[in-house]
N, C-alpha and C positions, 0 to 999 in steps of 0.2 A: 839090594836096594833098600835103604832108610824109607820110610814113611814115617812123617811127620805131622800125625793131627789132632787138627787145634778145634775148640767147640765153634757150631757151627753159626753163632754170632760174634767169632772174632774176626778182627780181619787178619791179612797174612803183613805182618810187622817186619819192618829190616833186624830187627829183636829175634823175631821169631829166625829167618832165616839164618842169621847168625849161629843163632841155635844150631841149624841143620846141619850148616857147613861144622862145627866143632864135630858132630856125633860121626860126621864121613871122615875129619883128618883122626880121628882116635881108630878107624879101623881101614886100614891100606886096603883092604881089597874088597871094599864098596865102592864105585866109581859114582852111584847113580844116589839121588834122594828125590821125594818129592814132599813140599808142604802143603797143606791141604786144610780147608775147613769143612769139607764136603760139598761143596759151591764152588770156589774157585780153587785151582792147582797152580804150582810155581816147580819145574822139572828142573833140578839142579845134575850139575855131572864135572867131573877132574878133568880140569886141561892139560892133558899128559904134555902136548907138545909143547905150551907155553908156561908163563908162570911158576914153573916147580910145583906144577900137579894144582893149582888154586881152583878153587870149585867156582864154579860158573854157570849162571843163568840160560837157560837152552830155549824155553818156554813158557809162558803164562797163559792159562784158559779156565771159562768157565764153562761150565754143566753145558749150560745153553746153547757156547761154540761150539759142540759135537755136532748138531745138526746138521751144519754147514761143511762144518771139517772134521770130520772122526776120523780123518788117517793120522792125526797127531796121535790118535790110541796106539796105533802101530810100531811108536815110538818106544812103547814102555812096555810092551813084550817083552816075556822072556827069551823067545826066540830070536828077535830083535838082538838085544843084551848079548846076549851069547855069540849069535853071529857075528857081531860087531857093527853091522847095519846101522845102530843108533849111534855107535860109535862116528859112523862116516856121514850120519846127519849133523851130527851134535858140531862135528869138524866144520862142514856146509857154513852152519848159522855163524860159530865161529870166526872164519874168514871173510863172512857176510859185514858181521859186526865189527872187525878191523877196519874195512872199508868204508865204512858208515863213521866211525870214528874218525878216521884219518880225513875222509871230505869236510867235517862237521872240526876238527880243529883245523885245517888250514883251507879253510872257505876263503880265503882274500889271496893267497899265493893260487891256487887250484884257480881261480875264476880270473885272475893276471892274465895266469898261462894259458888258457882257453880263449879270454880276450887278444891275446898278442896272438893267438895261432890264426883265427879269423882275421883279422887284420893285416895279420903277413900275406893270407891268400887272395884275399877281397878288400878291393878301393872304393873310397866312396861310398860306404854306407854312413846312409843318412840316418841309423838310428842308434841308440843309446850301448854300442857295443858292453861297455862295462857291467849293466846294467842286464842284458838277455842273458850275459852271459854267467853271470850269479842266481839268474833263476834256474839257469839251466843245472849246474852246480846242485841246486837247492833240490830241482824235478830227480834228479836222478839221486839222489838220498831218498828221496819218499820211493820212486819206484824198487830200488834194492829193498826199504822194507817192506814193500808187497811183495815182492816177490819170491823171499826168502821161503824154506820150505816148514814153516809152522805159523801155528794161528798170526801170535801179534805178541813182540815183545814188550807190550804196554800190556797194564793189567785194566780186565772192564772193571766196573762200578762195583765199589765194594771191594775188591783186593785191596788195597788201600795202600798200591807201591807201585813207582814207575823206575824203568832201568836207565833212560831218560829224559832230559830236561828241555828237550828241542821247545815244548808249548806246554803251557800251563794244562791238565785237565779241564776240561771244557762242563759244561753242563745244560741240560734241556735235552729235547727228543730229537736234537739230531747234532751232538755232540762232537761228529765227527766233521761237521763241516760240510756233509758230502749232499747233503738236499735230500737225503732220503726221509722213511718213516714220518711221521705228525710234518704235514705242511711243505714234502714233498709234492705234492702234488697242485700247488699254486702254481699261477701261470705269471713268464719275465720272469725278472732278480731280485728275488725279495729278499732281503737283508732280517736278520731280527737280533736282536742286544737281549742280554741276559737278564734285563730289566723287565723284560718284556716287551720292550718298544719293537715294532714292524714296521717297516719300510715298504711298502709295496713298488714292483717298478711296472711301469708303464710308456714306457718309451717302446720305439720298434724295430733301430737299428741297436747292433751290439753291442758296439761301440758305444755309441752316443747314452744306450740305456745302465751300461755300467759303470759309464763314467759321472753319469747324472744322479746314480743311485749312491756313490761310493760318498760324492761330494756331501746329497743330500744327508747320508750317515755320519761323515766328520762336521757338518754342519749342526745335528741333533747332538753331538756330543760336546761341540761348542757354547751353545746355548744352554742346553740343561746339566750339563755336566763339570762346567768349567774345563773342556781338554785346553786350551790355551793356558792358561795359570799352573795345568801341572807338567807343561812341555818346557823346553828351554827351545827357542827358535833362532835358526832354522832351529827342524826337528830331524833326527837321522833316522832309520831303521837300523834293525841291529848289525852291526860289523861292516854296513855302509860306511864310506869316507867322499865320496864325491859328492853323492844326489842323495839328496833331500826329500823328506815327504812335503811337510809346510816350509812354507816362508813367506815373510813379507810381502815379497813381489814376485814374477814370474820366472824363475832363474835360479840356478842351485848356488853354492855362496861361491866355487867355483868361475862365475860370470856364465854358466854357459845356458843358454834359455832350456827352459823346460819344455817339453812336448806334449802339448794338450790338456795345459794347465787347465784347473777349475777354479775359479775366484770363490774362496769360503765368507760366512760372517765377517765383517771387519774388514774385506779388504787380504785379508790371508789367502794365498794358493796354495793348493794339493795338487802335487805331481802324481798324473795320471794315467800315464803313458807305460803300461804295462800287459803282462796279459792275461787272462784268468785267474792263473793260480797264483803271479804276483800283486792282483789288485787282492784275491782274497787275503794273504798274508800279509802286504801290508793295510790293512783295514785291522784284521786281528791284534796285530804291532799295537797300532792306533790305540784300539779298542781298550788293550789292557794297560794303556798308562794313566787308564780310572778306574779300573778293576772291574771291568765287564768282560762279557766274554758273546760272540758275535758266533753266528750261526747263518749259514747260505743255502738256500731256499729256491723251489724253482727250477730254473734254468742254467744257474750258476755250474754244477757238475756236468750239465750235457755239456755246454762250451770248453769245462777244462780236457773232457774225454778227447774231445777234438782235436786239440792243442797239440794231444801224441799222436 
């Protein structure tokens, strides 16, 4: 195994990694490297089955994830190594990662085919098939990368590399979106912008309070931020074709009425008819076509845990 490190105020660069992978293909029978500034690691390793052996990302952690998760250490034993154990993990993530790729470039055939399969079996529903069925799509990429068996193929704070591009790096004390840490603990769906602005909710049904807060939040973003002026309307989410976030009037450009519209500033509607985890991603959407980045507070993570 290569060890690779770099002082312990650098970050770990695609530069640097690059580096790694050269110092592994110049000696065939190193499989394994790791980059390191002493803070954060990046566990690289040869994909013997694919690619003609191209080295490949396994893992990213820092100091701090051991606390939580130290069987990633188990990975880079030598016993490990030798046995091939790491080997038949590093394969896991691998196959993990194919799957995550393949949902993530054909997210519009994938969420077709799962629309058309509900459809063939069940008449009459009355809601937004197209639309559940892209979230659903969307849910089961995040849970595969929970579920995967190593920390998190995204690098924390200070690595200063991501493997990919699904969402911008977030920033503030709850980064992830998930309501924990600073301001977990407010009560309803408090929203907060990377400006700082907070939204408190107060409303008491769930419905009613996140769809009141979502509005209120595209409403703050109208007013102070100009989001009108930098949207083309309607406005799409990404790799949407049908439905609409804003528009005009109540109804995607389609003709087909929206569900549970919210009247914005101006006379604009926000389709709202969503459910947790898709009102939070598209607010985020929203959010970053002015370069903020939105944070969900409160209540927001109990209701998506539910969802599963």
């Amino acid at each position: 195994m290569f060890v690779e490190a770099k002082p312990v105020r650098s970050t770990l660069t695609d530069d640097a990694v690059r580096q790694l992978r050269s110092y592994m293909r110049q000696e065939l029978d190193v499989d394994w490297g790791i980059l390191t500034n002493g803070k954060s690691f990046e566990v690289l390793t040869k994909n013997r089955r694919d690619n003609g052996g191209e080295e490949v990302s396994v893992v990213q952690f820092d100091l701090d994830d051991l606390a939580e998760n130290p069987e990633v250490l188990e990975l880079l034993t030598k016993e490990s190594i030798r046995s091939g154990k790491s080997d038949e993990v590093a394969e896991q993530v691998a196959q993990t990662n194919r799957a995550i790729r393949y949902l993530e470039n054909h997210e519009d055939s994938v969420t077709e085919s799962v629309a058309e399969a509900v459809e063939t079996e069940v008449d009459g529903l009355t809601i937004d098939i197209e639309e559940q069925s892209r979230e659903f799509v969307q849910s089961l990429v995040s849970v595969l990368r929970e579920q995967r068996h190593f920390v998190s193929e995204e690098p924390s704070e200070g690595t200063g590399r991501s493997e990919t591009a699904e969402e911008p790096q977030q920033t503030g004390p709850d980064a992830t979106g998930t309501g924990t840490g600073e301001g977990g603990d407010r009560e309803g769906y408090v929203i907060r912008f990377s400006d700082d602005r907070e939204l408190p909710g107060d409303s008491t049904e769930v419905q009613t309070q996140q769809k009141k807060n979502m509005g209120a939040a595209v409403d703050y973003l109208i007013k102070e931020h100009d989001l009108i002026g930098e949207l083309d309307i309607p406005h799409f989410p990404p790799r949407a074709r049908k439905n609409c976030s804003i528009n005009e009037k109540p109804e995607h450009p389609n003709g087909k009425k929206m569900r549970r519209p919210y009247e914005l500033t101006n006379g604009y509607f926000l389709h709202t008819s969503l459910n947790t985890r898709g009102k939070k991603t598209r607010l985020r959407d929203i959010a970053e076509q002015v370069g903020l980045f939105v944070e969900f507070l409160g209540e927001w993570e109990a209701d998506e845990s539910q969802e599963h």
